[in-house]
BAFI-3210 file (N, C-alpha, C; in Angstrom, 3 decimals, decimal comma, padded with zeros to 6 digits):
// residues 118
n [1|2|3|4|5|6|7|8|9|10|11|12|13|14|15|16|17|18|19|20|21|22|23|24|25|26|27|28|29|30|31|32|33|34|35|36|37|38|39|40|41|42|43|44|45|46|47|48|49|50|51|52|53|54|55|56|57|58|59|60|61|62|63|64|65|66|67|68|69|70|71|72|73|74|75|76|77|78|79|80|81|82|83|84|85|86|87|88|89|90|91|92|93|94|95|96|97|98|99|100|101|102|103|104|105|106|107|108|109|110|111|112|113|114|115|116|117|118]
n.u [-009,868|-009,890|-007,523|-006,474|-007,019|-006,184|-007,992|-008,566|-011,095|-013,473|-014,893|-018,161|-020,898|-021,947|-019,525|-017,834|-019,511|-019,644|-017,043|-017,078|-018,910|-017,416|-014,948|-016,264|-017,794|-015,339|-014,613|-016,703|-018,990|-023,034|-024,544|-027,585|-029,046|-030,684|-033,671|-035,126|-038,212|-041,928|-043,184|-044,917|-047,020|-046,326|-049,010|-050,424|-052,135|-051,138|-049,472|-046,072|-043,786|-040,705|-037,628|-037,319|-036,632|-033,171|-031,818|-029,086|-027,547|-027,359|-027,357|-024,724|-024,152|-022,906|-021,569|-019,344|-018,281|-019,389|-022,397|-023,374|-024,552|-024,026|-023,587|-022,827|-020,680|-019,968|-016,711|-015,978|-018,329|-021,094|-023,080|-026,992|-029,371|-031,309|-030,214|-028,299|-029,807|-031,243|-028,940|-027,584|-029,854|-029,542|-026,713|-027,008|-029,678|-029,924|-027,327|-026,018|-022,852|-022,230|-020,899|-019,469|-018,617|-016,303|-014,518|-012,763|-010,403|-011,223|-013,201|-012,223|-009,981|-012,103|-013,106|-010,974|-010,338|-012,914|-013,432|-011,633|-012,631|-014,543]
n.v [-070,522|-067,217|-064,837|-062,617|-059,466|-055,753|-052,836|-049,664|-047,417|-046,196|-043,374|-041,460|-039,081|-038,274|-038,276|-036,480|-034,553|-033,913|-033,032|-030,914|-029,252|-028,711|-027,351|-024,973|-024,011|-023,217|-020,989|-019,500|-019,087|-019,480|-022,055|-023,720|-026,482|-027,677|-028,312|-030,170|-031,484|-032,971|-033,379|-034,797|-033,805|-034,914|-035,360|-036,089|-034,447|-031,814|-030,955|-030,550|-028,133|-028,170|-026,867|-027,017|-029,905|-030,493|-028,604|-026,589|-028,427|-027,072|-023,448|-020,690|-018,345|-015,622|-012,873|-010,826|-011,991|-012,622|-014,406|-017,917|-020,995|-024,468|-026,992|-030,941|-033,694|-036,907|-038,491|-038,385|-038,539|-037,303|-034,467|-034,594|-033,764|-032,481|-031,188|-029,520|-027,991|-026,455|-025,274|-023,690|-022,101|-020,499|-019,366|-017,930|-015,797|-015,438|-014,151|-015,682|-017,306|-020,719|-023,248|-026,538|-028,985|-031,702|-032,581|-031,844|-030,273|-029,469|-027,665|-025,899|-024,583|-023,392|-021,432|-019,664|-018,491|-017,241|-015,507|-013,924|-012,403|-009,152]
n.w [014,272|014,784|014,169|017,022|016,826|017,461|016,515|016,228|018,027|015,840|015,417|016,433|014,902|017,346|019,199|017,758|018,055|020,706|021,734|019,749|021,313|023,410|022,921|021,537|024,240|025,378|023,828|024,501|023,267|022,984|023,097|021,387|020,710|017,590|016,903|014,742|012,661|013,458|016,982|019,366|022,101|025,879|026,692|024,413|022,423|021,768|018,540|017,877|016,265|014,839|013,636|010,226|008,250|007,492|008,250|010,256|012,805|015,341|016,636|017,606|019,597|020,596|022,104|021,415|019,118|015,385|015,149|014,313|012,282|012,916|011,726|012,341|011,421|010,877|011,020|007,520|006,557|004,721|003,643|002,812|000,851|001,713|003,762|002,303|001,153|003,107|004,180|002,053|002,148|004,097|004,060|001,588|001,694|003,862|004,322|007,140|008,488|008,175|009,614|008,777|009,800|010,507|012,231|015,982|015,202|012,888|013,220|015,473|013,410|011,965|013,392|014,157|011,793|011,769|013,901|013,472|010,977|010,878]
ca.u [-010,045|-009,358|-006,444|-006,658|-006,550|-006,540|-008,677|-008,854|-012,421|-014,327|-015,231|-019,170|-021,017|-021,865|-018,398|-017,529|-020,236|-019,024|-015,879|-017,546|-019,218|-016,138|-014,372|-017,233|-018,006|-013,946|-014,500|-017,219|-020,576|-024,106|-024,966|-028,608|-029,429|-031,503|-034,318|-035,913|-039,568|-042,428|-043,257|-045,748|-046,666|-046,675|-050,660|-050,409|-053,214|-050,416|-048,186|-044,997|-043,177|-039,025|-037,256|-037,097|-035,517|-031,818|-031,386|-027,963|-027,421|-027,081|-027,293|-023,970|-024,223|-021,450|-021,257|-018,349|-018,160|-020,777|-023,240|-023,568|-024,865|-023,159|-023,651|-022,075|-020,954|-019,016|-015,629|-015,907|-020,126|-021,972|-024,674|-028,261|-029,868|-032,361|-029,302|-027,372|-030,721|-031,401|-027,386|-027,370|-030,773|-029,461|-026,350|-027,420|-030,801|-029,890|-026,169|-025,644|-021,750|-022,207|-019,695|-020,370|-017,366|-016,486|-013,678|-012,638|-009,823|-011,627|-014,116|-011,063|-009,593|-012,880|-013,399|-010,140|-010,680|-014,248|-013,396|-010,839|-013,121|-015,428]
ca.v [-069,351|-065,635|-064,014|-061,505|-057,600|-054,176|-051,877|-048,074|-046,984|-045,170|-041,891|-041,815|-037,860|-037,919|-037,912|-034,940|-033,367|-033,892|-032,358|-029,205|-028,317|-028,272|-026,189|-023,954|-023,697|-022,628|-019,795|-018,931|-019,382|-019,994|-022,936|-024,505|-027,370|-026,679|-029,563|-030,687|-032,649|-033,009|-034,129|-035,113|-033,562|-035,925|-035,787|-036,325|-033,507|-031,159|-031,300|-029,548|-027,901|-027,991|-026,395|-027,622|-030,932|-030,361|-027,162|-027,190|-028,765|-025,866|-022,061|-020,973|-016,717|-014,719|-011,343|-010,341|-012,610|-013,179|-015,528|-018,824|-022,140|-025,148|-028,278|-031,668|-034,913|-037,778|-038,027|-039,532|-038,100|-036,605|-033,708|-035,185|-033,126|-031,710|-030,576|-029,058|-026,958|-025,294|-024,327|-022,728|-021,052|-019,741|-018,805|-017,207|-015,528|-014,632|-014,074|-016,512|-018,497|-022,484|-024,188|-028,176|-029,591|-033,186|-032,894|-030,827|-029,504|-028,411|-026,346|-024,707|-023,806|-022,470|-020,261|-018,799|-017,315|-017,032|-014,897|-013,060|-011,361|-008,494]
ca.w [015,082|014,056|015,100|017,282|016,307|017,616|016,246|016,798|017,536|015,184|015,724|015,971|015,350|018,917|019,701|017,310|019,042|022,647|021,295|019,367|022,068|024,552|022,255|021,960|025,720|025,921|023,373|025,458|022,541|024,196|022,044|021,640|019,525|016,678|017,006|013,309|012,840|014,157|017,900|019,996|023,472|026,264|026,779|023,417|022,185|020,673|017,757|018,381|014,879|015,070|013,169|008,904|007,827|006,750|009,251|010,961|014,166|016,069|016,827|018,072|019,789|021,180|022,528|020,549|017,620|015,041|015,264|012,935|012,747|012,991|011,501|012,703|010,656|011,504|009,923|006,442|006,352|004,057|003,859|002,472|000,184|002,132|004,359|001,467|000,488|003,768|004,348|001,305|002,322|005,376|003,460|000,245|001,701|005,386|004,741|007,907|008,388|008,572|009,757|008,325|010,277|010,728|013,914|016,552|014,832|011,875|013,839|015,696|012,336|011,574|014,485|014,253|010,938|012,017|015,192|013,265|010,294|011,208]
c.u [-009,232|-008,869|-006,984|-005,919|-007,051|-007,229|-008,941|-010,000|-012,601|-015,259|-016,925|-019,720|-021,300|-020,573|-017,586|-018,512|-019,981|-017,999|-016,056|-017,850|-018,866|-015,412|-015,290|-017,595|-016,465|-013,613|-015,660|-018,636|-021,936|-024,580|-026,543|-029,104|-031,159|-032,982|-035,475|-037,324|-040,540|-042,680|-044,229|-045,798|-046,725|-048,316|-050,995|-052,094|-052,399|-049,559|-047,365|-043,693|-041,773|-039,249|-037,512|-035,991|-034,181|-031,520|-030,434|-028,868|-027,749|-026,726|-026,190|-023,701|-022,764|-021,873|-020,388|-018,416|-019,266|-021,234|-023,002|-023,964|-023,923|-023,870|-022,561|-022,145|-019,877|-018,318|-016,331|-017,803|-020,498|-022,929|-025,721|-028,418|-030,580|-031,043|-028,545|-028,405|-030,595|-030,055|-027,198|-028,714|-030,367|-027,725|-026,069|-028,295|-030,947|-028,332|-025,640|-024,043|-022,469|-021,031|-020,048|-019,015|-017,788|-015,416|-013,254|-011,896|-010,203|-012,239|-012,871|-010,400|-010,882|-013,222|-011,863|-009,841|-011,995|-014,349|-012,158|-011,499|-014,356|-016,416]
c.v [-068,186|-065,370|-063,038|-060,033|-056,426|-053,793|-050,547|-047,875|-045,931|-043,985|-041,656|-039,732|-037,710|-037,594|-036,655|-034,175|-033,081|-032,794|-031,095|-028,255|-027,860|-027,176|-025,142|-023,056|-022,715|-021,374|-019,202|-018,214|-020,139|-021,134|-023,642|-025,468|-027,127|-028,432|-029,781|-031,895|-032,185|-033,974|-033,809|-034,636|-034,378|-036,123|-036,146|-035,392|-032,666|-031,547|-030,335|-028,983|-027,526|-026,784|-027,268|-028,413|-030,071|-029,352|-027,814|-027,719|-027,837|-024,541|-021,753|-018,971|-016,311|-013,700|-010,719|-010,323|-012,952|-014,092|-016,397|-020,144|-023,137|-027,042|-029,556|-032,974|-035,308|-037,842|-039,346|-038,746|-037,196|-035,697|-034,604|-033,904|-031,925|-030,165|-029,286|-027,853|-025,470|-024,289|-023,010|-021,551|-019,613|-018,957|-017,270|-016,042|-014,726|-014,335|-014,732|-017,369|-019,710|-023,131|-025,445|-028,592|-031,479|-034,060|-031,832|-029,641|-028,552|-027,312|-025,895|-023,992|-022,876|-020,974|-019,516|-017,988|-016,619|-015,763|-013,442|-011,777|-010,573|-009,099]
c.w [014,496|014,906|015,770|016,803|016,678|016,903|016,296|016,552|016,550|016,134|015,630|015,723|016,676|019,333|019,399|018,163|020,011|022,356|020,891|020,363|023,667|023,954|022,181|023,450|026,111|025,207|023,689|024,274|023,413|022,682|022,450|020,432|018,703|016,221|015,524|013,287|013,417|015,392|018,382|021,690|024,098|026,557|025,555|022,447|021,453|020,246|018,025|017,047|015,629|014,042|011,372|009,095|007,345|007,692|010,102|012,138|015,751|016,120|017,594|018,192|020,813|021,206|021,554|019,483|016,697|014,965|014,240|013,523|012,335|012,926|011,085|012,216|010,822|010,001|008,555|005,993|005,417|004,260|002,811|001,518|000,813|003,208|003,463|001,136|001,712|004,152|003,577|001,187|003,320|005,121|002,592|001,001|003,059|005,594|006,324|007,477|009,089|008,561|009,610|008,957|010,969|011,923|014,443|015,950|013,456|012,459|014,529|014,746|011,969|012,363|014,686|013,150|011,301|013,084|014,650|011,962|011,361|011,698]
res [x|x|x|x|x|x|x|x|x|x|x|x|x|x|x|x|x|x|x|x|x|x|x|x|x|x|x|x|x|x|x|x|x|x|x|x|x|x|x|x|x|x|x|x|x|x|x|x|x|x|x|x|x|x|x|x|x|x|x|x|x|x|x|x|x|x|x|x|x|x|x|x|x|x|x|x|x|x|x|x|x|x|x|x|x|x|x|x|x|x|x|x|x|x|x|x|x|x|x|x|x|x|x|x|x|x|x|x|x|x|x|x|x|x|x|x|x|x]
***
């Protein structure tokens, strides 16, 4: 029989997300998730177009501060390819900030330079 042993859970992205979008809500961003694919209506007669594969997570608006999207990856995670293309679309092409953060405290570091340029 195996010893017994603690463990500290792992961190899953859902959980960064819970977390982003408490911090968000407390700097007072209207956030809406940014939904990728195609889907099916329920009568099933129309197709329903998202947004493009790889497109952040989420649209993240303020009154004040400028806008940006915000894409969310569990600690240790990777962007995909497809991910890495459209960032740098929305980047390069629409001068857009992406925040790619992987815990709460990064996205608070980000939004406090983020909140502090023009």
């Amino acid at each position: 029989m195996r010893p017994f042993r603690l463990a500290a859970p792992r961190l899953s992205e859902n959980d960064v997300e819970a977390g982003c979008l408490d911090i968000l809500a407390l700097h007072r961003y209207w956030v809406r998730k940014l939904h990728a694919g195609i889907f099916k209506s329920l009568d099933g007669r129309r197709h329903i177009h998202g947004v493009p594969k790889g497109t952040p997570d989420y649209v993240c608006l303020h009154g004040r501060h400028r806008n940006f999207l915000l894409e969310v990856k569990r600690p240790g995670g990777k962007l995909n390819p497809d991910q890495e293309i459209q960032i740098a679309v929305a980047r390069e092409q629409f001068d857009l900030p992406v925040a790619v953060v992987e815990g709460v405290e990064e996205l608070s570091a980000w939004l406090a330079q983020h909140e502090r340029s023009p």
